[in-house]
C-alpha positions as CSV (number, residue, x, y, z in Angstrom):
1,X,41.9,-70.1,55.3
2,X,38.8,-72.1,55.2
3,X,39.3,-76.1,55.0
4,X,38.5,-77.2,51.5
5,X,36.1,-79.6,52.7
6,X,34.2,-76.9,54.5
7,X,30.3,-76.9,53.7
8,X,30.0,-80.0,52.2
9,X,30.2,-83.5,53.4
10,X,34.0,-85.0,53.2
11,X,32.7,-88.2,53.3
12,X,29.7,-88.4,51.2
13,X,29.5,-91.6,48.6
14,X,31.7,-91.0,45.6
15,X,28.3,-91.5,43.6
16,X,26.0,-89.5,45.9
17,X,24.3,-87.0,43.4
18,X,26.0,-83.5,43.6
19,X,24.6,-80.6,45.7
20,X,25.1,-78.2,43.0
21,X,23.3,-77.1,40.2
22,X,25.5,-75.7,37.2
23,X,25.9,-72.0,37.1
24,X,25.2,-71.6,33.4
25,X,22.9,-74.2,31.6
26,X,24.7,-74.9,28.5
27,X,22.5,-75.0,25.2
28,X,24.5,-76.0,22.3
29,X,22.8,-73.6,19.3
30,X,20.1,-75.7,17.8
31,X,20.6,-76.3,13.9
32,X,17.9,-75.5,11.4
33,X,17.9,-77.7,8.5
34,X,18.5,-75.9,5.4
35,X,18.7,-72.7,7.7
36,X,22.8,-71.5,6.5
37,X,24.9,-70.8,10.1
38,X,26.3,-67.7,10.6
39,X,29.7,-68.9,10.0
40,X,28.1,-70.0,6.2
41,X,27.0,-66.8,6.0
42,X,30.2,-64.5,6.6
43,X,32.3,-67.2,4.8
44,X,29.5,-66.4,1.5
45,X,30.0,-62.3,2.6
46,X,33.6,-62.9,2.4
47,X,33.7,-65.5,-0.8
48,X,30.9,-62.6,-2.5
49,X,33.8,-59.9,-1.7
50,X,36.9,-62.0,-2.9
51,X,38.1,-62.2,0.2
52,X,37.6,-66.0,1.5
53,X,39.6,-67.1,4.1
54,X,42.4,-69.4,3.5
55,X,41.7,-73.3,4.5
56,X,43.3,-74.4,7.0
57,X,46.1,-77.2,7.0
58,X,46.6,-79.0,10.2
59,X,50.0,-78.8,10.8
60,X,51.7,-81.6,12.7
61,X,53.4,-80.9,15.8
62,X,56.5,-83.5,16.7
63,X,56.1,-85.2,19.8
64,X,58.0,-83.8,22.8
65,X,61.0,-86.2,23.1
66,X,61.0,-88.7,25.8
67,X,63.2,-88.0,28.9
């Protein structure tokens, strides 16, 4: 099994920049103004058809008891 420190440096600075580039750029969908979402969209489909989801309620979830 290959050491898990194997191909980069174990003791490079904590804030040295990282040798990797991200696999997947992530672009958060960009917004028109006064453009409506999909999501507005289907939820006016649905709504137009009588068939508008149901809000939903948070529901709180008790706290797991102390050991």
């Amino acid at each position: 099994m290959a050491h898990p420190y194997e191909g980069r440096d174990a003791y490079a600075p904590r804030d040295a920049e990282p040798s990797y580039r991200p696999l997947f750029a992530v672009r958060k969908p960009t917004i028109v103004l006064g453009k409506p979402t999909l999501d507005q969209k289907v939820r006016e489909a649905l709504e137009s058809l009588g068939l508008a989801p149901r809000e939903r309620v948070p529901v709180r979830v008790p706290a797991r008891p102390k050991r």
